[in-house]
C-alpha positions in Angstrom: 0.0 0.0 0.0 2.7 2.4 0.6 4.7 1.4 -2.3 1.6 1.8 -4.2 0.6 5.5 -2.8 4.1 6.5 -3.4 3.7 5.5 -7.4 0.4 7.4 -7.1 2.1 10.8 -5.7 5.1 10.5 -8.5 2.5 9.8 -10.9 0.5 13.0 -9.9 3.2 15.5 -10.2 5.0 13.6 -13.3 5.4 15.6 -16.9 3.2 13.4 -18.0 0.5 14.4 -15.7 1.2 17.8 -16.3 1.8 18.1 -20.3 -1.8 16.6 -20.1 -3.1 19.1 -17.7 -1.8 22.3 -19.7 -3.2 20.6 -23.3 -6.3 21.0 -21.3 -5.9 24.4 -20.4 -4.6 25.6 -23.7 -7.7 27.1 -24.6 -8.0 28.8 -21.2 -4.6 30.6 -21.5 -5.6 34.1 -22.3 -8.4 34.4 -19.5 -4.9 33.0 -16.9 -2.8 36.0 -18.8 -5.5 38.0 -18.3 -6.2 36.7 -14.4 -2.1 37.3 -13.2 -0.4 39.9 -15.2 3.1 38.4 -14.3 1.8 35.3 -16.4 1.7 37.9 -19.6 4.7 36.3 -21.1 3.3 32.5 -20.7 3.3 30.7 -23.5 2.1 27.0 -24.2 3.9 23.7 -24.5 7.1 23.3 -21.9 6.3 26.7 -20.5 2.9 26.2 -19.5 3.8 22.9 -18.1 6.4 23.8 -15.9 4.4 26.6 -14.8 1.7 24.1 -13.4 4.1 22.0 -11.9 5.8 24.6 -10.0 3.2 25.0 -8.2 1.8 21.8 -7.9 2.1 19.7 -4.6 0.1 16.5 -3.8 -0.4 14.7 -0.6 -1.9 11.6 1.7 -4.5 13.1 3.4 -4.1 11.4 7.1 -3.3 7.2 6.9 -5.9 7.0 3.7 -5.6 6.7 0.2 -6.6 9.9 -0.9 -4.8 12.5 -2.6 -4.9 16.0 -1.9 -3.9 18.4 -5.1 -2.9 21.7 -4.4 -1.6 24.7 -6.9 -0.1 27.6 -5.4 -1.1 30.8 -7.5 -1.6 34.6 -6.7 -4.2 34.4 -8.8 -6.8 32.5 -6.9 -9.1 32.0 -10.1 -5.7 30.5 -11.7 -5.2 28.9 -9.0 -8.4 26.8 -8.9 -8.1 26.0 -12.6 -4.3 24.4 -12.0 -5.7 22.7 -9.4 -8.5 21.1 -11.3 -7.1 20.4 -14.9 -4.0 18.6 -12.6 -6.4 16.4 -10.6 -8.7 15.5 -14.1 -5.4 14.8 -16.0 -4.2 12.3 -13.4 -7.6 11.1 -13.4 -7.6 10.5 -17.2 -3.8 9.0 -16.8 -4.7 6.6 -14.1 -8.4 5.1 -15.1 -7.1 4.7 -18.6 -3.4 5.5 -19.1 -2.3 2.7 -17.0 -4.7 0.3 -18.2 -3.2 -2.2 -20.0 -4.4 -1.5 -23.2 -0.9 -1.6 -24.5 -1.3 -5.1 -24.1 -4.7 -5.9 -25.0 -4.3 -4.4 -28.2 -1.1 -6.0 -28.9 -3.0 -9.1 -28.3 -5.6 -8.1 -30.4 -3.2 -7.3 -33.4 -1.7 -11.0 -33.0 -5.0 -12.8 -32.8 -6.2 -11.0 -36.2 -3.1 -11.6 -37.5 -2.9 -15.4 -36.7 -6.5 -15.7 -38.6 -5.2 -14.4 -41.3 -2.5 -16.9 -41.9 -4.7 -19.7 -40.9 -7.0 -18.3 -43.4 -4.5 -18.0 -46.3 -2.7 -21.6 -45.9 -6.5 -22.8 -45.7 -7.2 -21.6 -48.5 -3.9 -23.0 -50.4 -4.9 -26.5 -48.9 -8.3 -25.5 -50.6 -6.8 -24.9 -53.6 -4.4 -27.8 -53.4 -7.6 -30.1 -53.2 -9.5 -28.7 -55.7 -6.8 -28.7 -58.2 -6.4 -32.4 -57.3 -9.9 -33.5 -57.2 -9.4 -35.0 -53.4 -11.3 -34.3 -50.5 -10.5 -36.2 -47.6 -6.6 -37.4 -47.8 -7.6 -39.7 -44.9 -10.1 -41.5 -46.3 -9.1 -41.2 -50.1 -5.6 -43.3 -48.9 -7.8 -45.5 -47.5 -10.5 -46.8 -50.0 -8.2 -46.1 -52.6 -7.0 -49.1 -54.2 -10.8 -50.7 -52.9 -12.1 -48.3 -55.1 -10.6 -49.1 -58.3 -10.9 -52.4 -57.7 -14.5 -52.3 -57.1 -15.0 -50.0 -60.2 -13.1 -52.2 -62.3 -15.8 -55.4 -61.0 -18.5 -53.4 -62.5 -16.7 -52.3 -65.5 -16.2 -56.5 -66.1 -20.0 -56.8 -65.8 -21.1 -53.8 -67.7 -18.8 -55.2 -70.5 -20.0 -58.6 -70.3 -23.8 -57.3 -70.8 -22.7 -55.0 -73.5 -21.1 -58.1 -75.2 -24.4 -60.1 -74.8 -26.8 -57.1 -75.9 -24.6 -56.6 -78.8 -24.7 -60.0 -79.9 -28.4 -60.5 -78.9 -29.4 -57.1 -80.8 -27.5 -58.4 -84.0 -29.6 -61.7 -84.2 -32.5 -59.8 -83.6 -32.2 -57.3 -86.7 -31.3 -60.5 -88.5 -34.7 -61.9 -87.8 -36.0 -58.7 -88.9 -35.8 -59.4 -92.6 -37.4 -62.5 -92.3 -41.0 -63.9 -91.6 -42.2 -61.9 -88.9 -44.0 -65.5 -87.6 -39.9 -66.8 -86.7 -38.7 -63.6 -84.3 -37.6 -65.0 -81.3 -39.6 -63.9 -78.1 -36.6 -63.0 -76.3 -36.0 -63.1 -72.3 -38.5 -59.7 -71.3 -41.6 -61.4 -70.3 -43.8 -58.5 -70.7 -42.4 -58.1 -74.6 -42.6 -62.1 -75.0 -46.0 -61.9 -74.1 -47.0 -58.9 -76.4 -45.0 -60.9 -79.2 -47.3 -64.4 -78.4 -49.9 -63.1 -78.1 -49.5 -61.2 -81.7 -48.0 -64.3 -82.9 -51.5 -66.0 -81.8 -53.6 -63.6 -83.4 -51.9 -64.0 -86.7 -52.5 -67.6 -86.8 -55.9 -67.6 -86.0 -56.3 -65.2 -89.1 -54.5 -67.7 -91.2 -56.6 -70.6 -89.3 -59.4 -68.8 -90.8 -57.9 -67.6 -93.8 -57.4 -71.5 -94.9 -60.8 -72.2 -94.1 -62.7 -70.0 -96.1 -60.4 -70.7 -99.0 -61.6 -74.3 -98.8 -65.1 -72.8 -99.8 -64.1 -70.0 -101.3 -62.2 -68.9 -104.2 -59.3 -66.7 -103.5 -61.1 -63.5 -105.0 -64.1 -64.1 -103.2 -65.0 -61.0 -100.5 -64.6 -63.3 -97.4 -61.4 -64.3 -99.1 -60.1 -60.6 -99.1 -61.4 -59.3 -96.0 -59.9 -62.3 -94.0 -56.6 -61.6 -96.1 -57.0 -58.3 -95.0 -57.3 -58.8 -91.4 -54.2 -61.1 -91.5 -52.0 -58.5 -93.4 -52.7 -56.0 -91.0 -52.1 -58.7 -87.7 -48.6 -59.7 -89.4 -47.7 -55.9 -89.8 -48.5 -54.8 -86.3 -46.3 -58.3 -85.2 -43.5 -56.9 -87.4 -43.6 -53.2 -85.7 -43.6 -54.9 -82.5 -40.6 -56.9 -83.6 -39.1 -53.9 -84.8 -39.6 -52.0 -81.2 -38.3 -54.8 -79.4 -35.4 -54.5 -81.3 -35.2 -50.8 -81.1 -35.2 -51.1 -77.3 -32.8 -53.7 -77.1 -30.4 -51.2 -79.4 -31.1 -48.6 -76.6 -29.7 -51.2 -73.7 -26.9 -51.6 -75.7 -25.9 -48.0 -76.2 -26.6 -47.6 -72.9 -24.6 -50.1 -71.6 -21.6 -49.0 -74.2 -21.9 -45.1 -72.3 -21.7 -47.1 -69.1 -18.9 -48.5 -70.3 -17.0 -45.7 -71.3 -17.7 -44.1 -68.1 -16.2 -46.7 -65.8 -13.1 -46.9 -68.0 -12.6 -42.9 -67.5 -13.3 -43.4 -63.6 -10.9 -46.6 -63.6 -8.1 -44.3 -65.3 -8.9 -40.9 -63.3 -8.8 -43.6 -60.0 -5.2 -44.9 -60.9 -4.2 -41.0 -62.0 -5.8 -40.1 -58.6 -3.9 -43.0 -56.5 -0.1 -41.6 -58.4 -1.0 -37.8 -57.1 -2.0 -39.1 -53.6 1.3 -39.6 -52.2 2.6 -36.4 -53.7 -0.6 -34.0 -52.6 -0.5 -35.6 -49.1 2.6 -34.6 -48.1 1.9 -31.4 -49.2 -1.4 -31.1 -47.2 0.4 -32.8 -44.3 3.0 -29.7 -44.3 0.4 -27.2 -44.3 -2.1 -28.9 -41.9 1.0 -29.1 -39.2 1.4 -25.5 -40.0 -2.7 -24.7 -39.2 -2.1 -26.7 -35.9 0.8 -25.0 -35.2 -0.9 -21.4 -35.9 -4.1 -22.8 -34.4 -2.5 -23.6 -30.7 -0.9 -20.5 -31.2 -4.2 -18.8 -31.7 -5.5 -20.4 -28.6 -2.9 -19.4 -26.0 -2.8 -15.8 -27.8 -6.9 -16.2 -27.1 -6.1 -17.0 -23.4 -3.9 -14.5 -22.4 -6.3 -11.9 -24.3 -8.8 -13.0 -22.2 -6.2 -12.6 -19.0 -5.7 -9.3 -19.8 -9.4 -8.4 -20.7 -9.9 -9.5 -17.3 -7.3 -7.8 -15.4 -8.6 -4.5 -17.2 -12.0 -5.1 -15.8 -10.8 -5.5 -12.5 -9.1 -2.6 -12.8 -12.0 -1.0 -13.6 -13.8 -2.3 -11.1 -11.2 -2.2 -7.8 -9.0 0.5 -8.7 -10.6 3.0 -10.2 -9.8 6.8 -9.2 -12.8 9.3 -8.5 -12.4 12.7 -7.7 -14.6 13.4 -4.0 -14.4 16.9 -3.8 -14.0 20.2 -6.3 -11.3 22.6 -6.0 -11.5 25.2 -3.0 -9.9 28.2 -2.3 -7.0 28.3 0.8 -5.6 32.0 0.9 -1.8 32.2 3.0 0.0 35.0 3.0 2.9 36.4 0.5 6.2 35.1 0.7 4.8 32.0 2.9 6.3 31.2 6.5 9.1 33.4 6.5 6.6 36.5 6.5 5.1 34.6 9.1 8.1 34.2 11.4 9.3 38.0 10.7 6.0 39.1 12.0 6.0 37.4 15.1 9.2 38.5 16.1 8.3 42.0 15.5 5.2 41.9 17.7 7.4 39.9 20.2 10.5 42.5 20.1 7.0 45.1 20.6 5.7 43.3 23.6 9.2 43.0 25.3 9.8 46.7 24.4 6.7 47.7 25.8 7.2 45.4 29.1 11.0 46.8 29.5 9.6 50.5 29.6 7.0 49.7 31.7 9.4 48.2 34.1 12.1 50.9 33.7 
């Protein structure tokens, strides 16, 4: 505590204190020219400043903390104004001058600039992966080679069914010039059916056909119409057949893009898997560099948050207010030594007085 009330009275009559104290009263310097004429040559900056702390004296009042300022002046307006421009500037100087905001924005410079590296080798690590076409180096090293090898089992099958749709789709437009009675049904159910049943309805029409030419001469009407009706069965047999075959050519090229596309995956997996080693140590390097950065960050965070504190509590505990307003104490010119001359002349009175009365 004394150590501390010490720092506080060097503080209060410091340059510091003072330079603050006449900035204050620069504006005020004409009416203190004006208020002591022996002042007329006061000028501000140094001047002004060791002006105010010539006459400045500070002390403990009793065993407290408080401060008492006093400003000697023979001006007692100046005086007052010393007096209260030196007690706000130490004021000012110790509520937020001593704060240690130094620090906290130190700490606040490193923090933001921390981010910014974390920010910049994230986004080369972003870049890095984009350019590459990876996304996880973890698990891309892991499924790796069971990824191509999986892609390549499909691309076996795919080929396999584009084999057997080629060679089914080339029998099938074979059949296609032939009697439309002799297409093959095929596998699909639901086209086998349609085909049968078409199939069916064409012999019943040449059933019937035969029968009436076994009455009937060939241009006879029935003979026609019945021809007719069997014409007209075999053509929608033969544009079903033709469909069929149509869709079957659609599996095919289907199955031949599918093809192509697992080939290009197989190749960009096996381009992927030669990168990989390269692009992971270069991620590693720069994701030791973010963890580096980031425990950085955090420790930087933490004594931010020390400091914050400690500048709370400063505001809180420590804070200086001001309990009174200046006040006028008038003392005679020339101090104690007018004083003491005085009461020795009264005394050198009284005994001259007391020796003639005696005599």
């Amino acid at each position: 505590f004394d150590r501390e009330l010490s720092t506080l009275l060097n503080i209060a009559m410091s340059v510091s204190v003072a330079e603050d104290a006449a900035r204050a009263l620069a504006d005020s310097l004409p009416l203190i020219r004006q208020n002591d004429p022996k002042l007329a040559s006061l000028e501000a900056g140094p001047d002004f400043r060791d002006y105010l702390l010539k006459g400045l004296q500070v002390n403990v009042v009793g065993e407290s903390n408080i401060l008492e300022f006093q400003h000697t002046a023979e001006s007692p307006r100046v005086a007052v104004m010393a007096a209260g421009a030196l007690r706000d500037a130490f004021i000012r100087f110790e509520n937020i001058g001593r704060r240690q905001r130094g620090a906290l924005n130190y700490y606040t410079e490193q923090i933001a600039s921390i981010r910014s590296d974390i920010d910049s080798l994230l986004a080369v690590r972003g870049e890095i992966l984009g350019r590459t076409g990876f996304s996880s180096l973890e698990d891309e090293m892991r499924y790796s080679t069971g990824a191509v090898a999986d892609v390549e089992s499909q691309l076996r099958e795919v080929q396999v069914a584009e084999k057997q749709l080629e060679a089914e789709y080339n029998l099938l437009k074979g059949y296609l010039d032939r009697d439309p009675r002799e297409f093959p049904a095929g596998n699909d159910e639901s086209r086998a059916s349609t085909l049968v049943g078409w199939r069916s309805l064409v012999g019943k029409h040449e059933d019937a056909l035969n029968s009436i030419l076994s009455v009937h001469t060939e241009d006879s009407l029935p003979a026609r119409r019945q021809r007719a009706l069997l014409e007209t069965s075999l053509q929608r047999l033969r544009e079903e057949e033709v469909a069929y075959t149509e869709s079957v050519r659609l599996q095919w090229s289907s199955t031949r893009e599918r093809v192509r596309t697992l080939e290009q995956q197989v190749a960009d997996l096996k381009a992927g898997n030669l990168r990989l080693p390269q692009v992971y140590k270069e991620v590693s390097l720069l994701d030791s560099e973010i963890k580096s950065l980031r425990d950085l960050l955090e420790d930087m965070q933490g004594k931010w948050g020390e400091v914050r504190m400690a500048e709370l509590a400063d505001g809180r505990v420590s804070r200086v207010l001001a309990l009174t307003e200046p006040e006028l104490i008038t003392v005679l010119a020339g101090g104690k030594t007018m004083v003491y001359l005085a009461m020795i002349v009264m005394l050198a009175l009284a005994l001259g007085l007391v020796g003639a009365f005696v005599q």
